[in-house]
N, C-alpha and C positions, 0 to 999 in steps of 0.2 A: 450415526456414529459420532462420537466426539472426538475431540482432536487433543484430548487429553495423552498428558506419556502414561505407558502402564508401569509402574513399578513393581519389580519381582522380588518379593521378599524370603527369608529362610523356609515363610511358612509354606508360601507357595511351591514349595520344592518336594514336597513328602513329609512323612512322619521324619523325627529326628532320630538320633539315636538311641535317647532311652527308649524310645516308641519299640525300635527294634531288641534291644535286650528284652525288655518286656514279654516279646512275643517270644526270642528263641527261650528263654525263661520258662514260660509258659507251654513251650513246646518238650521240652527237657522235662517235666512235672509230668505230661501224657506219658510220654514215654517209658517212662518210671513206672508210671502207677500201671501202665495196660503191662509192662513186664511183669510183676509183682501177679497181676491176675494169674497170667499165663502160667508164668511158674504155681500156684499155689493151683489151678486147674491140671496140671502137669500132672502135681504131685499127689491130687488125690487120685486122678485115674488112673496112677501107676504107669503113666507112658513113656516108654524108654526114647522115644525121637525128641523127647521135650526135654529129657534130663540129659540126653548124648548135647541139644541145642543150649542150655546151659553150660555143658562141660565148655563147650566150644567158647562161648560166651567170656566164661572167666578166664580162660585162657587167655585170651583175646585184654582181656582187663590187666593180666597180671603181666603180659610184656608191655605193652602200654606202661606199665608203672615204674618197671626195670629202666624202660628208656628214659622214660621220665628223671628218674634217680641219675640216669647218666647226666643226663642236660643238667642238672640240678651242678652233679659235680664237674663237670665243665663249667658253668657260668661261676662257681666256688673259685675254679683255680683262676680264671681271669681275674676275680674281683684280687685276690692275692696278688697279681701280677700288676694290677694297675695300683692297688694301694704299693708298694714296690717302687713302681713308679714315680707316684708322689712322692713318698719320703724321700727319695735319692734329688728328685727338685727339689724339695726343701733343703737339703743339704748343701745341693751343689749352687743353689741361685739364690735363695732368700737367706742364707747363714752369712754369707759375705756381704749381703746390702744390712745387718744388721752389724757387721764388724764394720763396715764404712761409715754407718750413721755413730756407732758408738766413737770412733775418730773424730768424726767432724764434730759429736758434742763437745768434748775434750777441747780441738781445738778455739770452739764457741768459748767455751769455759776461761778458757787460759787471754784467750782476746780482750773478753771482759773487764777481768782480772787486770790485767796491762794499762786498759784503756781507765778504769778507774784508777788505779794509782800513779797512772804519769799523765792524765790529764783532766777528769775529773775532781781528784783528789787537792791537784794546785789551784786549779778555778775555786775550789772551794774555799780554801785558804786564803788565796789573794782575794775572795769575796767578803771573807768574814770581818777580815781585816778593814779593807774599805769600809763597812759599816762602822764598824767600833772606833776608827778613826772619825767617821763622819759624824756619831753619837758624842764622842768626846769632845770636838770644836761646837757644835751644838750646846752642849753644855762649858764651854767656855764661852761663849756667846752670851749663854744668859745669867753667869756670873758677872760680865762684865755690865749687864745690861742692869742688875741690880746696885753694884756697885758702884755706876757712873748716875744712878738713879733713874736714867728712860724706863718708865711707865707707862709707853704708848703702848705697849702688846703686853696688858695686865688681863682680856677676857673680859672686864666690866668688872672685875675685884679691885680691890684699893688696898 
């Protein structure tokens, strides 16, 4: 023996599920078809136990499908009752987080607005200025510098 662990896998466990559809599949196809014999053996020997055993049969089929039809409109009015449902949440909780957000854009908006003209819009101003003041001594600078003749900061031009 080894002293190995055993690992149990899905496989180990049985066929899976389709394994099983397969087979009631398969079993559902007999059924059918040895019916089909039956009846069509029924019908040529004229035997009334086989045609009384059909009557029963569809019978049998046709509440089956009545009930069926109920379920059907039962699960109909739920699905109507839960969509119901939804919508009146949508109204009652997400229509006010969307009138909240469209406030808080607005107030975004208006802050903005504020924040650029009473305090971006001077920075800008009193920046622009500073330059154009600093370009203008600059250039009286080097009016002077031509007109007193200093040549030291000519570039290597004469």
């Amino acid at each position: 023996m080894s002293d190995k662990p055993v690992v149990v896998t899905d496989e180990d466990n049985g066929p899976g599920i389709v394994k099983w559809v397969i087979i009631a599949l398969g079993a559902l196809a007999v059924v059918i078809v040895l019916s089909l014999v039956v009846a069509i053996l029924g019908g040529i020997s004229g035997s009334d136990g086989v045609a009384a055993a059909f009557r029963i049969l569809r019978d049998f089929f046709i509440i089956v499908l009545a009930l069926q039809g109920i379920l059907i409109s039962v699960a109909l009015i739920v699905l109507i009752l839960q969509l119901s449902a939804l919508i009146n949440l949508l109204r009652s909780e997400i229509k006010p987080i969307i009138d909240e957000t469209r406030q808080t854009l607005t107030t975004v908006r208006g802050t903005a607005q504020f924040v650029s003209q009473n305090v971006a819009e001077p920075v800008i101003k009193v920046s622009a200025a500073v330059a154009g003041a600093r370009a203008f001594l600059g250039e009286l600078a080097g009016i002077r510098r031509n007109v007193t003749g200093d040549r030291t900061r000519t570039n290597g031009r004469r």
